[in-house]
C-alpha positions as CSV (number, residue, x, y, z in Angstrom):
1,X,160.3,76.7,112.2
2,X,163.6,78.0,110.7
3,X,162.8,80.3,108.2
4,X,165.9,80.5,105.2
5,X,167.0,83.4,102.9
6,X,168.8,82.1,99.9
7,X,171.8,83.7,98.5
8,X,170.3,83.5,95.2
9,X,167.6,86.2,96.3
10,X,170.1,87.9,98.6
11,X,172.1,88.5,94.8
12,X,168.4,89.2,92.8
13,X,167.8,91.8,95.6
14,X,171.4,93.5,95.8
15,X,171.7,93.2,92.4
16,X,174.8,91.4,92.3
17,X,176.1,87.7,91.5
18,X,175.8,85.0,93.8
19,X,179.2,84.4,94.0
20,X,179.5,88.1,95.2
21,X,177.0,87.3,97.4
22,X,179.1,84.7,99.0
23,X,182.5,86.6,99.0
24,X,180.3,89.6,101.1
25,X,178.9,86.8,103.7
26,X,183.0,85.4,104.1
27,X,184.3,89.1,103.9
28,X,182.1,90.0,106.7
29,X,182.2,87.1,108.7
30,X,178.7,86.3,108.7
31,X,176.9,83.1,109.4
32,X,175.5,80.9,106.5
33,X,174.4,77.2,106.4
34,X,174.7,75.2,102.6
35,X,172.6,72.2,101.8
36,X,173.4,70.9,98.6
37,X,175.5,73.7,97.6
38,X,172.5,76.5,98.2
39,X,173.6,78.7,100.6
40,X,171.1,80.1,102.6
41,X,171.0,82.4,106.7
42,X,168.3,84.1,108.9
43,X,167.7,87.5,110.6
44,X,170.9,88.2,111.9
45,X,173.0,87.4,108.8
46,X,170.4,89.5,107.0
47,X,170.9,92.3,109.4
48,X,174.5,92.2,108.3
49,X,174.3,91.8,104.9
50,X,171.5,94.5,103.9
51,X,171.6,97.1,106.5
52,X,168.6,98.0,105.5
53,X,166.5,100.8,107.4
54,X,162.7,100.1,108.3
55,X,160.1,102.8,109.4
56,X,158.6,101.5,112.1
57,X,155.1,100.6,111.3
58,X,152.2,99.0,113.2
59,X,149.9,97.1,110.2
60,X,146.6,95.4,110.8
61,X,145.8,92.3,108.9
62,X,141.3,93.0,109.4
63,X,138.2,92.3,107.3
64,X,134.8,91.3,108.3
65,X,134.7,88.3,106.2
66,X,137.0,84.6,107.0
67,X,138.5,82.2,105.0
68,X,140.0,85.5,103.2
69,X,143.7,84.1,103.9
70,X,144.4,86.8,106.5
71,X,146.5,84.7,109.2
72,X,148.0,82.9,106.4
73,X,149.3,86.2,104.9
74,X,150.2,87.7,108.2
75,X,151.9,85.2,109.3
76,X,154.6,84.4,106.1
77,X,154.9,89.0,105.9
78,X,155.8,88.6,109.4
79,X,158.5,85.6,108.3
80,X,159.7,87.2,105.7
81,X,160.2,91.2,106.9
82,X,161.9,89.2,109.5
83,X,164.5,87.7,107.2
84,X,164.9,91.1,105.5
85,X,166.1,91.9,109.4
86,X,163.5,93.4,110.1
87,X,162.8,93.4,114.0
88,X,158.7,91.9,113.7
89,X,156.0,91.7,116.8
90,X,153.3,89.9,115.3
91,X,150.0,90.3,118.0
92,X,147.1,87.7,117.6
93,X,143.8,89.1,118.5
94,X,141.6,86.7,117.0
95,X,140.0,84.3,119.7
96,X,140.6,81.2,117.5
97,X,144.4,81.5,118.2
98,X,145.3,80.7,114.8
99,X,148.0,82.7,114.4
100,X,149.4,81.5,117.5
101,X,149.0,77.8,116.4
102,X,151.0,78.3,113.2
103,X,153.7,79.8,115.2
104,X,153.9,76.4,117.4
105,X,153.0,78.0,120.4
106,X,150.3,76.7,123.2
107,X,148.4,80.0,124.8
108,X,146.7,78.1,127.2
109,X,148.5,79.0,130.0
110,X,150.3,82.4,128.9
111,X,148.5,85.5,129.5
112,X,147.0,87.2,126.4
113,X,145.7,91.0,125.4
114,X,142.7,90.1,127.8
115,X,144.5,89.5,130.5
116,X,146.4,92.8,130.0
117,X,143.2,94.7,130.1
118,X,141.5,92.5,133.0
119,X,144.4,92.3,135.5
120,X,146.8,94.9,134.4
121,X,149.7,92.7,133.5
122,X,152.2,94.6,131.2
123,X,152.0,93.8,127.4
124,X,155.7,93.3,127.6
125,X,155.3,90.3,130.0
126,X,152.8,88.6,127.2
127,X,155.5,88.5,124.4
128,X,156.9,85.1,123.1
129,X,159.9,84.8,121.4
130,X,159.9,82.9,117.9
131,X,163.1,83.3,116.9
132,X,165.5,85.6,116.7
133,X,163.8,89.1,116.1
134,X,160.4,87.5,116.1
135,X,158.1,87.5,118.5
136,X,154.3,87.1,119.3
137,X,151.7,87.8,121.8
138,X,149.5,84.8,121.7
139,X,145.6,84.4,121.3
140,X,143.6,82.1,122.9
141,X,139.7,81.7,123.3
142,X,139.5,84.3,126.1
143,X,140.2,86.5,124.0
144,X,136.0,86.8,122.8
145,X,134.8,88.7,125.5
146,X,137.9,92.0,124.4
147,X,134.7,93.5,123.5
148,X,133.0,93.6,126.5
149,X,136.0,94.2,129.0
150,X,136.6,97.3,126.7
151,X,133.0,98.4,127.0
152,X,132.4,97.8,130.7
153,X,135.8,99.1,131.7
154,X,135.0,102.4,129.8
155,X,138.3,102.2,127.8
156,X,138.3,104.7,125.4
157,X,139.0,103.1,122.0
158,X,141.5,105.4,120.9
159,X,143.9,104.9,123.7
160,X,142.9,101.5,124.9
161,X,145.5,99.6,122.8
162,X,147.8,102.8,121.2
163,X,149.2,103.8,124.4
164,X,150.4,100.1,125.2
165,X,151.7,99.9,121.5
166,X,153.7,102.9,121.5
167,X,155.7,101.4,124.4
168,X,156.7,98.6,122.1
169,X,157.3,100.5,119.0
170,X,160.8,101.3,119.5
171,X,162.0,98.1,120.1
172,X,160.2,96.6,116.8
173,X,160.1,97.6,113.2
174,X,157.5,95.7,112.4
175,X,154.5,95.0,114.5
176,X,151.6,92.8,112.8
177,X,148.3,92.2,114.3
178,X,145.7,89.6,113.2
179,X,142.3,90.8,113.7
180,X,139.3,88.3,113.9
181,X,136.8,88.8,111.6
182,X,134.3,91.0,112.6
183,X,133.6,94.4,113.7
184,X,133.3,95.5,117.3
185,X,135.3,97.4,120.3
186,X,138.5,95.9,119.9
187,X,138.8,95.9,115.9
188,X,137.5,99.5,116.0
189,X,140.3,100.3,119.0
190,X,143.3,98.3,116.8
191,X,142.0,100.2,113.5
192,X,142.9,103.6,115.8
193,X,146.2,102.7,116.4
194,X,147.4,101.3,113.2
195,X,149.8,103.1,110.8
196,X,147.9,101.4,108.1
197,X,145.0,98.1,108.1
198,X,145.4,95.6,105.1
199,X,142.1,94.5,104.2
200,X,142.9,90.7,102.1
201,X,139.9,90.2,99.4
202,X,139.8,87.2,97.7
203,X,138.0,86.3,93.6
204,X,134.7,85.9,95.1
205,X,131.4,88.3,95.7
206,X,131.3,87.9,99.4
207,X,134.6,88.9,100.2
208,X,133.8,92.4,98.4
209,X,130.5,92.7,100.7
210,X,132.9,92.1,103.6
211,X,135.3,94.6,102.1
212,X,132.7,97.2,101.6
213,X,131.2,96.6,105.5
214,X,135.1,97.1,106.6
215,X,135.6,100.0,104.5
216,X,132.5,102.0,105.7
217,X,133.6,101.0,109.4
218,X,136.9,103.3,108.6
219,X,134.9,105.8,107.2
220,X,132.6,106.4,110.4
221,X,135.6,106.0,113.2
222,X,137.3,108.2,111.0
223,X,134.5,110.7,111.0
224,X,133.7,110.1,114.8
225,X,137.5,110.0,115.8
226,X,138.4,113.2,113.8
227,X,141.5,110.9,112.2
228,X,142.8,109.1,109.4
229,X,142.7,105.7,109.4
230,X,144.8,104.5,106.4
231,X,144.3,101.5,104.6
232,X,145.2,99.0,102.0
233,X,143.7,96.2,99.6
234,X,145.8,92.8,98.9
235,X,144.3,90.2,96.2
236,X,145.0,87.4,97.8
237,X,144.3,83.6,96.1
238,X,144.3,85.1,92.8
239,X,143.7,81.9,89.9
240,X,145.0,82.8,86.8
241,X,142.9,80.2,85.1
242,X,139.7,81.5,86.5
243,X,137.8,84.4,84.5
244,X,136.2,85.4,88.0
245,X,140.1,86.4,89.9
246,X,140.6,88.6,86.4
247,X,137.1,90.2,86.7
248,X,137.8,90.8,90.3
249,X,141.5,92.7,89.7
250,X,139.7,94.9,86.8
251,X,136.4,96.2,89.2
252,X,139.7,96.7,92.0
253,X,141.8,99.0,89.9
254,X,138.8,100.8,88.0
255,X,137.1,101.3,91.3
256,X,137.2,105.3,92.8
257,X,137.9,104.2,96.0
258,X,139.7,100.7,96.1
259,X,141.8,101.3,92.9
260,X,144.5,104.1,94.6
261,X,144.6,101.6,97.9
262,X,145.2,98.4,96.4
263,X,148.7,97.1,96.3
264,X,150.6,96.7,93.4
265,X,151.3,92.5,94.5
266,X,148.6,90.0,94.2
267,X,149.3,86.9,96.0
268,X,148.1,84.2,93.6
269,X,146.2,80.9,94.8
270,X,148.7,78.1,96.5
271,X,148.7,75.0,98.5
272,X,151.7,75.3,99.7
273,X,150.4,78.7,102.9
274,X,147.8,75.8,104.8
275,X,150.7,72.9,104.2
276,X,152.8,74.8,105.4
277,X,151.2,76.1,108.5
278,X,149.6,71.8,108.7
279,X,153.4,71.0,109.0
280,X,154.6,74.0,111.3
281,X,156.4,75.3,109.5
282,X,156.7,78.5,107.0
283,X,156.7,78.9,103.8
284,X,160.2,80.2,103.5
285,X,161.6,77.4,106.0
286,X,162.0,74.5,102.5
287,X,164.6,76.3,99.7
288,X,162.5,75.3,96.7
289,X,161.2,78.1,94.4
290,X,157.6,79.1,94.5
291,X,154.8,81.4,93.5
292,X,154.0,81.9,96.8
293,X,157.6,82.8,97.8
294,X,157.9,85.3,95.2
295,X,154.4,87.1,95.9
296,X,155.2,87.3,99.3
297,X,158.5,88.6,98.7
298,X,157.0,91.4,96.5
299,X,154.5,92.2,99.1
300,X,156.9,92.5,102.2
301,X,159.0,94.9,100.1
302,X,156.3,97.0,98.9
303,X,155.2,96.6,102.4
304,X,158.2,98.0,104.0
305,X,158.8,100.4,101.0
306,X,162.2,98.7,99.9
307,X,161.2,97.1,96.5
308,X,164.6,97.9,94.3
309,X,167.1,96.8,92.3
310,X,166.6,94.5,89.4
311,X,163.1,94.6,87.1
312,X,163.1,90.7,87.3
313,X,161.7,91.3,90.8
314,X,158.5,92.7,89.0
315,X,158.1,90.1,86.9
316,X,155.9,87.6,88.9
317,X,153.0,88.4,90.9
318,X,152.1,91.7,90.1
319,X,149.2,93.5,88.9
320,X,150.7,94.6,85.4
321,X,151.2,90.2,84.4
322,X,147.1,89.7,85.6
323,X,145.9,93.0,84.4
């Protein structure tokens, strides 16, 4: 995987030219690659260029209903808050390791959040590196019975996985956790130490029953915990040509609850998330333009709260074009 910021969005996003785009990367003596006269870097050039400032936050990707995209979506937010320069821990929780997989890395032999838990071993000592300023904690099958080594070890849920977090926190800006979908000790425990959970619903009835079984799961640990357990919705695999995806959007926004929690970015339906993940790769790692590349652009800014600059950005992808 190598993952490729374009200077062309480098200039939408600064709000300058490309050329001045160039001139800045020269100026500062930063690294760039060109392939067919697009000139495109990673994280550290990033760093240098945009100097932007994150607030650290720890966001759970969790709803009790699969095949809603949420690996898929974790995985290319991590990506891209990565190439913002963003310093991104992405955790896999989910026994099916598929997280892991679309990251290239084999789990079979590494130790995992289980392990942690079962035999003490640090949660620094779990982390692989991706590339520069991404890294993972891996997921493998083992990784099914969290539940029970949190209930028969007695771990109280809302310390079991916040005090290890908090000794990462400083180092990352970013830390994204895939949850497996379903409810239970270890989904409850990551829900209590998340800054925020991201619930991805999808045009279809029974991704809103899973959304309203997830939602009334917050409620009660929030009610038992004495807390506040924020969270967000993401429309994800939106079809413009389907009356169902626009029916979906208007019940989001009208809703009491849903419609103040829903992000302003819809990811719309593509091929190209499970290709690219089939071909190990990321979506941002080809420099072709795409609807998925500009959706998840638009969410990893609104994300890390540094959508600015130019109203083109807007343009594609958002609720006001669907609505």
């Amino acid at each position: 995987m190598k993952a490729k910021f374009t200077a062309s969005d480098a200039a939408s996003f600064l709000g300058i030219t490309i050329q001045a785009v160039h001139k800045q990367l020269k100026t500062k003596g930063l690294e760039f690659e060109k392939n067919q006269n697009r000139v495109y870097f990673g994280h550290s050039t990033s760093c240098g260029l945009f100097n932007l400032k994150f607030k650290p936050k720890t966001v759970a990707f969790q709803i009790v209903k699969g095949g809603t995209g949420k690996t898929s979506l974790a995985h290319a937010v991590a990506v891209r808050a990565n190439l913002y320069g963003a310093r991104v821990l992405c955790i896999d929780l989910d026994q099916q390791g598929n997280l892991t997989q679309a990251f290239q890395v084999n789990a079979e032999e590494l130790p995992v959040m289980v392990d942690v838990l079962k035999e003490g071993i640090k949660l620094q000592d779990t982390i692989v590196n991706i590339s520069e300023g991404l890294d993972l904690i891996p997921s493998r099958i083992e990784n099914a019975i969290l539940d029970n080594v949190i209930m028969l070890g007695r771990f109280p849920l809302e310390h079991v996985y916040k005090e290890r977090l908090q000794t990462l926190r400083k180092k990352y800006d970013l830390i994204i956790i895939d949850c497996p979908p379903a409810l239970g000790q270890s989904v409850a425990a990551i829900a209590l130490s998340s800054d925020v959970i991201i619930a991805p619903v999808t045009p279809e009835e029974f991704s809103l029953s899973g959304l309203k079984i997830s939602t009334q799961e917050i409620l009660n640990l929030e009610q038992n915990y004495k807390t506040r357990i924020p969270f967000r919705l993401v429309l994800n695999k939106f079809d413009t040509r389907t009356s169902l995806s626009h029916e979906v959007l208007s019940t989001l926004i009208k809703h009491p609850i849903y419609g103040e929690k829903l992000f302003k970015t819809y990811v719309r339906a593509s091929q190209e998330f499970p290709n690219s993940i089939t071909s190990s790769e990321s979506i941002f790692d080809n420099l072709k333009s795409s609807s998925a590349k500009e959706d998840i652009d638009l969410l990893t800014k609104e994300l890390l709260e540094i959508q600015k600059k130019s109203s083109s950005e807007i343009s594609l992808g958002t609720l006001g074009e669907a609505a």
